[in-house]
mmCIF file of the C-alpha atoms, coordinates in Angstrom:
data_MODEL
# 
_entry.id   MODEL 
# 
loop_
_atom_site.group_PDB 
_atom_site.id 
_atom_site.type_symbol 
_atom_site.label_atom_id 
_atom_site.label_alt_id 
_atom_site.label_comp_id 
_atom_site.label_asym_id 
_atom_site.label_entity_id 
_atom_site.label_seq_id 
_atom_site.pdbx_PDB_ins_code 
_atom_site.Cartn_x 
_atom_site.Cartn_y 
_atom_site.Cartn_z 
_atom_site.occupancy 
_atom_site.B_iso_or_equiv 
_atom_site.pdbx_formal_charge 
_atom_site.auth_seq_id 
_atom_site.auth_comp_id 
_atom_site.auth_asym_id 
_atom_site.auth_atom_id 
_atom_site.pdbx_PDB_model_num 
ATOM 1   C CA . UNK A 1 1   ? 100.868 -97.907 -29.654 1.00 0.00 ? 1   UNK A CA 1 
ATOM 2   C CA . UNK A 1 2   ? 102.355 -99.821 -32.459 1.00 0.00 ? 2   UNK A CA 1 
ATOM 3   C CA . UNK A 1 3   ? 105.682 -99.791 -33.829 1.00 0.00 ? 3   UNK A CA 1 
ATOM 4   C CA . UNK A 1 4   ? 105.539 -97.288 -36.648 1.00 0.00 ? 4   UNK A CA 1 
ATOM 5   C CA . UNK A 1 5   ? 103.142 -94.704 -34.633 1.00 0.00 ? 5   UNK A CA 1 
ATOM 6   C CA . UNK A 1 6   ? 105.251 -94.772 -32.108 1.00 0.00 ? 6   UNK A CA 1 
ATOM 7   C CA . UNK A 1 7   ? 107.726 -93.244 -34.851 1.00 0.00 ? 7   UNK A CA 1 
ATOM 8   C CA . UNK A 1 8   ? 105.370 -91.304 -36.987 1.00 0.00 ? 8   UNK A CA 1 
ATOM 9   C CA . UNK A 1 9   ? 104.075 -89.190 -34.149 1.00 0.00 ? 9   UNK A CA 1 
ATOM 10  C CA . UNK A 1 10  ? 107.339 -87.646 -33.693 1.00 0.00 ? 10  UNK A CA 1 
ATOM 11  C CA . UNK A 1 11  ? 107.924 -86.674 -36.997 1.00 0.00 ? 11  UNK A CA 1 
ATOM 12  C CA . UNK A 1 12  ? 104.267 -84.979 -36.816 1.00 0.00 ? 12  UNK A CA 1 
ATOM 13  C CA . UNK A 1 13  ? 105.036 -83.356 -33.829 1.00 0.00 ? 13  UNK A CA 1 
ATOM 14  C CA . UNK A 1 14  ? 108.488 -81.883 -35.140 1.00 0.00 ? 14  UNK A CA 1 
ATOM 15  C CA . UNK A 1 15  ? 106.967 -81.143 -38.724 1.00 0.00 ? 15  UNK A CA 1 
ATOM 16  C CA . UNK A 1 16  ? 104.409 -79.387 -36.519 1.00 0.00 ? 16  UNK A CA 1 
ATOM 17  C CA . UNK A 1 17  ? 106.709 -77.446 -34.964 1.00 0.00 ? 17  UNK A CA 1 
ATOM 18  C CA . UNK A 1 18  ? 108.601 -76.440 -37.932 1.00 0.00 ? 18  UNK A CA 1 
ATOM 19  C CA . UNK A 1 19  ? 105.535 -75.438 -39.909 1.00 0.00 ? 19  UNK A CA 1 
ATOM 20  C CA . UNK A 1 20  ? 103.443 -73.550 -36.933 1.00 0.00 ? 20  UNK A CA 1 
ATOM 21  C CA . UNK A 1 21  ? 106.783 -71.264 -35.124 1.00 0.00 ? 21  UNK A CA 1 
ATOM 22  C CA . UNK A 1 22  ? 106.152 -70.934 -31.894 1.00 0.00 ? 22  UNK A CA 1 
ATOM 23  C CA . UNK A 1 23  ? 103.821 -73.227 -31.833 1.00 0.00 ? 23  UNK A CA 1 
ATOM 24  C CA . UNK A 1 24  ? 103.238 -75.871 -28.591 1.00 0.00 ? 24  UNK A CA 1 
ATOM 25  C CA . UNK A 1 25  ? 102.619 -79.681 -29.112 1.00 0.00 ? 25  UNK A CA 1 
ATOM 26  C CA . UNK A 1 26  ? 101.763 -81.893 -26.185 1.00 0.00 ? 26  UNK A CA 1 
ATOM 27  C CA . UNK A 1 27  ? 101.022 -85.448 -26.079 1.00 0.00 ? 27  UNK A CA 1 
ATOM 28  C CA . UNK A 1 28  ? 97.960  -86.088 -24.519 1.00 0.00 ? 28  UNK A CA 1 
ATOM 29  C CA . UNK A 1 29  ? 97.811  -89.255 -21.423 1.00 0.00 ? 29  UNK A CA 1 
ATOM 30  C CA . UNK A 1 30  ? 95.557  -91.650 -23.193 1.00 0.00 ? 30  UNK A CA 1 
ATOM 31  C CA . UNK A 1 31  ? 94.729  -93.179 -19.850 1.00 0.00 ? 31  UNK A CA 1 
ATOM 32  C CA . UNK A 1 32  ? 93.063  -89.640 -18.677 1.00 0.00 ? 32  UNK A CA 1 
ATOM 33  C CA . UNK A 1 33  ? 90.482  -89.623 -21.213 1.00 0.00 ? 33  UNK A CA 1 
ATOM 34  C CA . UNK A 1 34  ? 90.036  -93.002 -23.346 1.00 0.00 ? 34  UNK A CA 1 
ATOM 35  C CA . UNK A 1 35  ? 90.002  -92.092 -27.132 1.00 0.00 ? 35  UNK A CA 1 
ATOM 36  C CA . UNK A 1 36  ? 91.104  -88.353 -27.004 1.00 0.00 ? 36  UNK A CA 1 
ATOM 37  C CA . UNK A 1 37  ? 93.520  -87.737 -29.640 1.00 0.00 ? 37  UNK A CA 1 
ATOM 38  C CA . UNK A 1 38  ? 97.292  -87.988 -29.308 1.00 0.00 ? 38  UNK A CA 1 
ATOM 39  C CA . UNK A 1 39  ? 98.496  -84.274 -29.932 1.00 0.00 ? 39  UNK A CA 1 
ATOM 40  C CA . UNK A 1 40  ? 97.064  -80.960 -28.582 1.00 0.00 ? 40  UNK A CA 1 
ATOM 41  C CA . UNK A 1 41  ? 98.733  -78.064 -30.620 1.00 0.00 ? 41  UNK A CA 1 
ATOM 42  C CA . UNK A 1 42  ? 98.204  -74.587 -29.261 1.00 0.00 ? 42  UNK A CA 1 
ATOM 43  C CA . UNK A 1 43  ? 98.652  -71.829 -32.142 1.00 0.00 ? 43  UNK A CA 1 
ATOM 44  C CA . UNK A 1 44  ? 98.445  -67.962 -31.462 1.00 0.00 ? 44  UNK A CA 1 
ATOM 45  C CA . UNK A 1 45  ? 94.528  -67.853 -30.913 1.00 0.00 ? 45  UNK A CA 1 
ATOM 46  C CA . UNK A 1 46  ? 93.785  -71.089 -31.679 1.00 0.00 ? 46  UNK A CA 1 
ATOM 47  C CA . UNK A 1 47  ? 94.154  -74.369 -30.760 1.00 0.00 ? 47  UNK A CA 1 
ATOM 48  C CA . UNK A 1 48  ? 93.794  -78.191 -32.577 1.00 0.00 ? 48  UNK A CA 1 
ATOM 49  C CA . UNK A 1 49  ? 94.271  -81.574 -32.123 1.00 0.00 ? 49  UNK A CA 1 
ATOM 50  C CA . UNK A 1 50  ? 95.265  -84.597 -33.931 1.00 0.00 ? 50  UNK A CA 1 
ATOM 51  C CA . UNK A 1 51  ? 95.442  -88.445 -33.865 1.00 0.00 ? 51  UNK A CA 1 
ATOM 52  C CA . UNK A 1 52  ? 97.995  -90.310 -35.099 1.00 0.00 ? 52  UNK A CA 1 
ATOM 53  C CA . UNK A 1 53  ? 97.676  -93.465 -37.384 1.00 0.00 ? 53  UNK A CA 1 
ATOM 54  C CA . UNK A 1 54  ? 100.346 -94.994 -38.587 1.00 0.00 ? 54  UNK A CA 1 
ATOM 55  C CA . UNK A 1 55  ? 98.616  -96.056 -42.233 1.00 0.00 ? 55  UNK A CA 1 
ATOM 56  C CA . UNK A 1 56  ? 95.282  -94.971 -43.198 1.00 0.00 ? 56  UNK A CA 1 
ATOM 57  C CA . UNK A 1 57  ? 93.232  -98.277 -42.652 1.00 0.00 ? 57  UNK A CA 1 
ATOM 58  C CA . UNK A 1 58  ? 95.000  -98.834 -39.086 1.00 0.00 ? 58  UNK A CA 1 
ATOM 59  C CA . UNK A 1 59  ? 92.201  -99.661 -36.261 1.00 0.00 ? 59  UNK A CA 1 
ATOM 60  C CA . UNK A 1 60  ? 90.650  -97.078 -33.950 1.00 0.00 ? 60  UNK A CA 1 
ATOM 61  C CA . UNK A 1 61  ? 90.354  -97.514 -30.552 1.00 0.00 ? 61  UNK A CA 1 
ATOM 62  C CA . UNK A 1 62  ? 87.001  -97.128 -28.648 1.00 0.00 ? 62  UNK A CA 1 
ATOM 63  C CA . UNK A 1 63  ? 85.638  -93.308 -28.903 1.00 0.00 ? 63  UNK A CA 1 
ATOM 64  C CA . UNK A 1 64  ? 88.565  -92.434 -31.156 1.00 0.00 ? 64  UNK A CA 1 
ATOM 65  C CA . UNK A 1 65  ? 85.492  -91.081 -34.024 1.00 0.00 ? 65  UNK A CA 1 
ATOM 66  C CA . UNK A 1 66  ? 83.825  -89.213 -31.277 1.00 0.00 ? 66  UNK A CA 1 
ATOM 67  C CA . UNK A 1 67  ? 86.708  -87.159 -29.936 1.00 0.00 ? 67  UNK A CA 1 
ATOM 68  C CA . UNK A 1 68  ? 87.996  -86.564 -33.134 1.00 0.00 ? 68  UNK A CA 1 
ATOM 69  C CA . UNK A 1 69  ? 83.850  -85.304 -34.440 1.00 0.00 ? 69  UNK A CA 1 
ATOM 70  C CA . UNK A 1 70  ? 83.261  -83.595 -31.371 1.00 0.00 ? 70  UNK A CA 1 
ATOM 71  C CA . UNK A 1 71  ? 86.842  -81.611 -31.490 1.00 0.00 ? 71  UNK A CA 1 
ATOM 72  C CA . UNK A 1 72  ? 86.385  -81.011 -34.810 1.00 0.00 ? 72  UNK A CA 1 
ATOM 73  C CA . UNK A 1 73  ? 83.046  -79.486 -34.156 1.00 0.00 ? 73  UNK A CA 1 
ATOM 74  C CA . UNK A 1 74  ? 84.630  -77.278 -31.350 1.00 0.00 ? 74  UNK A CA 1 
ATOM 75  C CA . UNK A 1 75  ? 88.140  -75.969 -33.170 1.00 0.00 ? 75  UNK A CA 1 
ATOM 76  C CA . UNK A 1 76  ? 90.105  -78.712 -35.701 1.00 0.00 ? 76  UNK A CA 1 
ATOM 77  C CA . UNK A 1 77  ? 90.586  -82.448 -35.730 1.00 0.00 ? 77  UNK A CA 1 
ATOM 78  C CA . UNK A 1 78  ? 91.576  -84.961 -37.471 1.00 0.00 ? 78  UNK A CA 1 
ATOM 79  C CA . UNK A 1 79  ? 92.845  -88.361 -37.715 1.00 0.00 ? 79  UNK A CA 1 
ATOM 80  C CA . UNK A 1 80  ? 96.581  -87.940 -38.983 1.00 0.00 ? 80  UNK A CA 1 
ATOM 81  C CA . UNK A 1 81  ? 98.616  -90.799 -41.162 1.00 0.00 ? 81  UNK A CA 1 
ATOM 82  C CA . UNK A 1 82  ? 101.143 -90.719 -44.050 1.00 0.00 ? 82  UNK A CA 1 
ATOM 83  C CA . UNK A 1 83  ? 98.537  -91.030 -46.658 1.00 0.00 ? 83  UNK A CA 1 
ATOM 84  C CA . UNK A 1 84  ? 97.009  -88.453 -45.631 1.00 0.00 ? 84  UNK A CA 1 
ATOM 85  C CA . UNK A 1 85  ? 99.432  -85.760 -43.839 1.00 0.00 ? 85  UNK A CA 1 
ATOM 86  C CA . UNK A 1 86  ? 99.749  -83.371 -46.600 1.00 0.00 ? 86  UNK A CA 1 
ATOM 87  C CA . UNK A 1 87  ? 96.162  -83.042 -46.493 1.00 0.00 ? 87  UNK A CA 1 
ATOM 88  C CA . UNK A 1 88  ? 95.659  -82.403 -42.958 1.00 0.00 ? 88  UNK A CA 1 
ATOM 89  C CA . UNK A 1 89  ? 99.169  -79.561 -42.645 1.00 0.00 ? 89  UNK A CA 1 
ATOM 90  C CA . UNK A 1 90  ? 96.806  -78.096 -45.638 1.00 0.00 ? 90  UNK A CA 1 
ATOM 91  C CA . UNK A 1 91  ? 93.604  -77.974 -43.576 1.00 0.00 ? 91  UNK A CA 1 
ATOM 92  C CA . UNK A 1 92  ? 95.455  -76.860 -40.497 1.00 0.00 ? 92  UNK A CA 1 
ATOM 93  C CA . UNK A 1 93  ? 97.769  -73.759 -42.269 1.00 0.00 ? 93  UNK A CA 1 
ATOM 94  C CA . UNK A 1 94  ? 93.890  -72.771 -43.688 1.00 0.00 ? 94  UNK A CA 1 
ATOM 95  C CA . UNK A 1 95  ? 92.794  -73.030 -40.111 1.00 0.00 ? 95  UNK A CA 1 
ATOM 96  C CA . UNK A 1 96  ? 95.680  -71.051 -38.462 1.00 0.00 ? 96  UNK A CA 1 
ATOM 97  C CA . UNK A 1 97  ? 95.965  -68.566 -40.994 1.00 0.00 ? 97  UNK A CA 1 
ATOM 98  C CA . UNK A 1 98  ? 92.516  -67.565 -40.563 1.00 0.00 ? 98  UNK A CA 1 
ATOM 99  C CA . UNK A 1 99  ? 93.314  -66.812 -37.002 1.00 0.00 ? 99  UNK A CA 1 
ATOM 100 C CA . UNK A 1 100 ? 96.005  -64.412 -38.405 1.00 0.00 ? 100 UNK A CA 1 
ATOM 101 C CA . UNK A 1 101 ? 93.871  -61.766 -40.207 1.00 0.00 ? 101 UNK A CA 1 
ATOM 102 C CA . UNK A 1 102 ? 92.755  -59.922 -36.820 1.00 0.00 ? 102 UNK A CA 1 
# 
């Protein structure tokens, strides 16, 4: 992991945690499953998962796009980075708020 992911991620993962109470975050092995994202985030009913990018055009590793599509397709995913992160907490307080209206 380069450099600045290595300190982006925890600022996700503590923004996370400030935004989502309650809320668990856990970093995911890459070595268990090559190209699963980096954070698992487990939400009331629901559960999402992001990978972390330190800027927007920074390489993907092999089957990074396919974890992150076939997550997506099964709860929420998305590739995380600062150009982007307001965008994404957006997309995920839409998601977790829908799980609220039971």
């Amino acid at each position: 992991m380069a450099k600045l992911e290595r300190k982006y991620q925890p600022k996700v993962k503590k923004r996370l945690e400030t935004e989502f109470p309650g809320c668990i975050v856990m970093k995911n092995d890459p070595r268990q499953i090559q190209g699963i994202p980096d954070l698992l985030i487990l939400h009331k009913d629901k559960w999402a998962m992001l990978e972390t990018k330190r800027e927007e055009n920074a390489s993907k590793r092999v089957n990074q796009d396919y974890y992150v599509n076939k997550i997506d397709s099964m709860a929420f995913s998305r590739f995380i980075n600062p150009e982007n992160e307001e965008e994404v907490f957006n997309e995920l307080k839409v998601y977790f708020q829908w799980s609220l209206k039971s």
